[in-house]
Residue, then its C-alpha position, 0 to 999 in steps of 0.5 A: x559766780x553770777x554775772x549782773x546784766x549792766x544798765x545800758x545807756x545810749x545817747x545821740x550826742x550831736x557833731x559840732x564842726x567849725x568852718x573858717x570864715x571870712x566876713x564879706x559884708x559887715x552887717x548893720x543894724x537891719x540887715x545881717x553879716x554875710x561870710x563866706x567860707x575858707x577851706x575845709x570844714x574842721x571836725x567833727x567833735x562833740x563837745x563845745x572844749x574840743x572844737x574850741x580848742x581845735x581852733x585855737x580857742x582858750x574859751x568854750x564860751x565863745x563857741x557855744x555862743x555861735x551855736x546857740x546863735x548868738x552870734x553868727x561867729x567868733x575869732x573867725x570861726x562859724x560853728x554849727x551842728x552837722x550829724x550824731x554820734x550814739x554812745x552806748x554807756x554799760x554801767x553797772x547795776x549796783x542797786x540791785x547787786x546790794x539788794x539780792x545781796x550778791x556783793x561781799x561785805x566791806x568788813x570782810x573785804x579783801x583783794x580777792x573780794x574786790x576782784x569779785x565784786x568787780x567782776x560781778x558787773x563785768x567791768x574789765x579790770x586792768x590793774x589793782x593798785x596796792x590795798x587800802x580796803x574800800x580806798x584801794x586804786x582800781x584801773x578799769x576799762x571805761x564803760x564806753x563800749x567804743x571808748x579805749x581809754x581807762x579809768x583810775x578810780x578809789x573802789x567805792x567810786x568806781x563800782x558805781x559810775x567808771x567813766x573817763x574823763x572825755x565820755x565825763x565831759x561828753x556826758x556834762x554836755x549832754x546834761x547830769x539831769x538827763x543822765x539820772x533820770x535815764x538812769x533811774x528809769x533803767x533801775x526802776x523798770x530792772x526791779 
């Protein structure tokens, strides 16, 4: 059986960290607030959520106001980016699996051929829930090379993006439109 060599992605996500501060000079309307800093900085973290609610934040909003630099601060809490972190994504190649013809047929799907299929793209397979045919449970393994978490998914959705949800959320900061583009160019020049 032959293995398809997986679309490798990377990204530099930046880190968001947050610093407890307090307001030393309130600012006016010519001359800016002045804080200082209280403690250890919290983080990092790589999303706007997770920082967010680290601190106690019920809103993302609030945060990425301060990053944005809209305000210099928010609840008490200056947020700033400090390093990246690369993510390297491997997703399978569907695209070119159907066009050589090299995944099985849904007519004559079956348990075994869903494993195969699975195993074409080298996802690491946890579990196989009852079959349902293309609506079976699949359980796999995220396709974050640093990620443990595990992704539950129907086999027709699964076999072409298996993320979970934090790498999801990571990858919705980053932008869907970044990510399909890279992802076209990745398909385009495999071809």
């Amino acid at each position: 059986m032959k293995r398809i060599p997986p679309i490798e992605n990377t990204y530099k996500v930046p880190l968001i960290w947050a610093q407890k501060v307090n307001k030393v000079f309130g600012g006016s309307y010519l001359k800016k607030a002045i804080f200082e800093n209280v403690g250890e900085p919290i983080g990092p973290f790589m999303t706007g959520y997770e920082a967010g609610r680290a601190v106690g934040l019920k809103t993302e909003l609030s945060v990425s106001a301060v990053l944005r630099g809209h305000k210099p601060s928010t609840f008490g809490y200056r947020f700033y980016y400090n390093g990246e972190k690369e993510l390297k994504f491997e997703i399978p190649n569907v695209t070119y699996a159907k066009e050589n013809g090299l995944l099985k047929r849904l007519s004559k799907l079956n348990p075994q051929n869903i494993e195969e299929n699975l195993n074409i793209f080298g996802l690491d397979i946890v579990s196989i829930g009852e079959y349902q045919g293309n609506k079976t449970i699949i359980k796999t393994k995220c396709c974050n090379i640093d990620c443990d978490n595990t992704v539950e998914k129907n086999y027709h959705i699964l076999i072409g993006y298996p993320v979970c949800g934090s790498c999801k959320a990571t990858i919705y900061g980053l932008g869907w439109k970044e990510y399909y583009n890279t992802l076209n160019d990745h398909i385009t020049s495999a071809q």
